[in-house]
Backbone as CSV, one residue per row, in Angstrom:
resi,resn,N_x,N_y,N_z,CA_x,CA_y,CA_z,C_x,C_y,C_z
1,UNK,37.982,56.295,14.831,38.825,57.138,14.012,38.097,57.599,12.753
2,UNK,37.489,56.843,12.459,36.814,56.857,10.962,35.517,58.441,11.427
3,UNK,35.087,58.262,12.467,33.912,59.489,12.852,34.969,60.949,13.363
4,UNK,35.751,60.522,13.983,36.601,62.187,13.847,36.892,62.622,12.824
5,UNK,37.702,61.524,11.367,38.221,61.938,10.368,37.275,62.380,9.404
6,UNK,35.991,61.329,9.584,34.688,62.271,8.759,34.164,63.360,8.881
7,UNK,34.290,63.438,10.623,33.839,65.269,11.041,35.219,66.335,10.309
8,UNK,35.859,66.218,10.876,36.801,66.852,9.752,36.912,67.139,8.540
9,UNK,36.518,66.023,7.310,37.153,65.810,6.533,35.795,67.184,5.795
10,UNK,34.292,66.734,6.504,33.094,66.834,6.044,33.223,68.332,6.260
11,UNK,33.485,68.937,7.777,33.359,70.631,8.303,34.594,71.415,7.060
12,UNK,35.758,70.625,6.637,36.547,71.588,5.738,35.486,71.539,4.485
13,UNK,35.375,70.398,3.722,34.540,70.745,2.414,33.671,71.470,2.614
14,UNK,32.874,71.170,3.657,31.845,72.190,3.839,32.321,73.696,4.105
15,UNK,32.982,73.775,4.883,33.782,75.494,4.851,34.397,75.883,3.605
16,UNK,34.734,74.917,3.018,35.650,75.546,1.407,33.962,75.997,0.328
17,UNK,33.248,75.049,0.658,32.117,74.757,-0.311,31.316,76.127,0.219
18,UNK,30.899,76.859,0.799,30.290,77.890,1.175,30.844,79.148,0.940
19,UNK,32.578,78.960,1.513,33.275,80.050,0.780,32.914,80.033,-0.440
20,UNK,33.220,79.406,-0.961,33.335,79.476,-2.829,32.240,79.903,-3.314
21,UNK,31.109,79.764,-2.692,29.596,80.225,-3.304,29.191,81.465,-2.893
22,UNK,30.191,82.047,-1.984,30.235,83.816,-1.657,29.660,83.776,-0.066
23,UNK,29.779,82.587,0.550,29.121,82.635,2.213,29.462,83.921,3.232
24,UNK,28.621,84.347,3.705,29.150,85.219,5.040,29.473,84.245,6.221
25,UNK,30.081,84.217,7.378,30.672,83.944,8.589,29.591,82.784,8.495
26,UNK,28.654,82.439,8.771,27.395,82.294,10.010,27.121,80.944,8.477
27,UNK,27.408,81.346,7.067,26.915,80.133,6.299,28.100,79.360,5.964
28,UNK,29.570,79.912,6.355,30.173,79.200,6.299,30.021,78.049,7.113
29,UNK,30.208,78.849,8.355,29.792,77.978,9.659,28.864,76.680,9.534
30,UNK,27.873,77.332,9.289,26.253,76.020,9.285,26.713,75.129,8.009
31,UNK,27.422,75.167,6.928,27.865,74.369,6.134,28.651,73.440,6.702
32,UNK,29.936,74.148,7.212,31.128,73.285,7.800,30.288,72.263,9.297
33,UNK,29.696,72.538,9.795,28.829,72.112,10.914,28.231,70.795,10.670
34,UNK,27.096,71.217,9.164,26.128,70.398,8.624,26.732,69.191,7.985
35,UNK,27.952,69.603,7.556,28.623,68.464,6.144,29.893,67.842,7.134
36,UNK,29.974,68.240,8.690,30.603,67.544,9.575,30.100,66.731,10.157
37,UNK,28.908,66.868,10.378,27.802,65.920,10.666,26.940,64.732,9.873
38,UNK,26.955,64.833,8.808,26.659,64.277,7.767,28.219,63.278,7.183
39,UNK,29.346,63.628,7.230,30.643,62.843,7.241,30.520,61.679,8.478
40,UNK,30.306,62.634,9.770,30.522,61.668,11.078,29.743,60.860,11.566
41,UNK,28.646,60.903,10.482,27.400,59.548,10.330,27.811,58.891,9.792
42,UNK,28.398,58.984,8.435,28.747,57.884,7.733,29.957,57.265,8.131
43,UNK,30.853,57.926,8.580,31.991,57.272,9.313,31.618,56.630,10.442
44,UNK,30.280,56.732,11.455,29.957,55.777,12.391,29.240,54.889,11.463
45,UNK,28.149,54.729,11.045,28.318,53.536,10.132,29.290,52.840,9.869
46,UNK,30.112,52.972,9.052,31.532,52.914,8.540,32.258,51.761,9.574
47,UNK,32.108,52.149,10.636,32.622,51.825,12.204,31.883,50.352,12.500
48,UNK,30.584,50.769,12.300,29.985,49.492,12.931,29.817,48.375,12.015
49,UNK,30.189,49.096,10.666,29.766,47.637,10.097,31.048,46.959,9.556
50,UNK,32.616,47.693,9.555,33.484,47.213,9.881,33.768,46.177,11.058
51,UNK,33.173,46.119,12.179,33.254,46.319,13.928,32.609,44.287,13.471
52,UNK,30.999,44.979,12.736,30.568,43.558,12.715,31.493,42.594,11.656
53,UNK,31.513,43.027,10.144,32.173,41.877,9.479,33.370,41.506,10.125
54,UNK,34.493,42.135,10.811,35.766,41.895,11.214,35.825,41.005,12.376
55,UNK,34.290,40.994,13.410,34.579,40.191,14.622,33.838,38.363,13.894
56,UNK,33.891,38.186,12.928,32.668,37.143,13.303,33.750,35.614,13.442
């Protein structure tokens, strides 16, 4: 849950964050893309090292 909600959370800031700096289509895009990807890393992290402290 934590890696969907980061892709999400990461592709809107990133789409708001490109708008706001005057983006055309294509940099909104590669923003919302890049900063969805960069969220849904840290939310898999997030995942596993929850996964480990919680089972021991």
């Amino acid at each position: 849950m934590f890696v969907i909600g980061g892709f999400l959370l990461g592709a809107i800031g990133g789409g708001l964050r490109a708008r706001a700096r005057g983006g055309k289509l294509a940099d909104i895009l590669q923003y919302a893309v890049v900063h969805g990807l960069i969220f849904a890393l840290m939310g898999l992290f997030l995942t596993i090292y929850l996964d480990r402290m919680l089972s021991v």
